[in-house]
C-alpha positions, 0 to 999 in steps of 0.5 A: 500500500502507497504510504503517501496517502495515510500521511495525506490524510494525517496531515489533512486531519492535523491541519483541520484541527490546526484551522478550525475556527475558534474550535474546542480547547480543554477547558478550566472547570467550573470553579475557574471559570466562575472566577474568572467571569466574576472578575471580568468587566468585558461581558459578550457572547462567544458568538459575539467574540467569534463574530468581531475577532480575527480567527487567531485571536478568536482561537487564542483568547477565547478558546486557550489556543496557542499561536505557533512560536516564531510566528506571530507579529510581536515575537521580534517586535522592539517598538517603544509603547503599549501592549493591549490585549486585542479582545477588549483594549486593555493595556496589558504590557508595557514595551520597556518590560519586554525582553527577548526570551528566545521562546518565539513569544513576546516575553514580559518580567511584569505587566503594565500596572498591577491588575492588568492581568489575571493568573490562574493554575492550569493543570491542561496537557499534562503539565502544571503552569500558571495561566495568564488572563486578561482581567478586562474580558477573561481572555486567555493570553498565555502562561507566566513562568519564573525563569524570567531575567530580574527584578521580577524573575518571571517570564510572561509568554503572551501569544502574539495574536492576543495582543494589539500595539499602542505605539509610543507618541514621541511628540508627547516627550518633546517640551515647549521649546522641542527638546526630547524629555526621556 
């Protein structure tokens, strides 16, 4: 028998499940569920989420996706400003506290301001991690780890895809007579 087809068919099954939109991911149980959406300010229907996210952030924040490393928009992004989360715009993560983990997710030792995201364990796939949320909307953004650089000592792997960029407006460090202020 050919061997070409069985990998054809595997291949055509994995990428289905790859592309399906905002397809079924394990999901947290009840209890972390509850928590997460009595904390939350943001409150849509998934139909809603679906309808208005583009189809990685939809799989990524809504259904606890991960974006391939490497390549997402923000892996090698070096811009000064804001990272928002992409669902509801909440300011997530400051560009001064990224840094290049070489994982191929952008990394952060520390969000933007202290309730900017949520965190809650995560026992999915077999591994025990600590889950990072979005605590305006719930969305899933990635996992906090604690092999990050100092002061901190954490490492905040955010997929790209769940994030949008503010950039920084220079105009705004300039005082009256036009010299830079940072």
């Amino acid at each position: 028998m050919n061997i070409t087809i069985p990998l054809f068919i595997a291949a055509l099954l994995a990428a289905t499940t790859l592309l399906s939109s905002c397809s079924a991911q394990e999901t947290p149980s009840g209890d972390q569920t509850d928590a997460v959406a009595d904390s939350v300010k943001v409150q849509k229907s998934e139909a809603e989420w679906k309808e208005e996210l583009p189809h990685m952030a939809c799989f990524v924040l809504r259904e606890k996706g991960t974006e391939r490393a490497f390549t997402g928009e923000f892996w090698d992004h070096h811009d000064k400003g804001v990272y928002r989360c992409a669902g509801c715009g909440q300011a997530l993560f400051d560009s001064d506290h990224k840094f290049e983990s070489g994982t191929g997710w952008p990394s952060f030792f520390q969000p933007a301001e202290g309730t900017a995201v949520l965190e809650e364990e995560d026992d999915s796939w077999g591994m025990r991690r600590v889950e990072v949320l979005c605590s305006a909307c719930g969305g899933h953004l990635g996992h906090v780890f604690d092999d990050g650089p100092k002061p901190t000592g954490l490492r905040y792997c955010i997929n790209s895809a769940a994030l949008s960029f503010e950039k920084e407006d220079t105009e705004d460090k300039e005082n009256a007579q036009g010299i830079r202020c940072d």
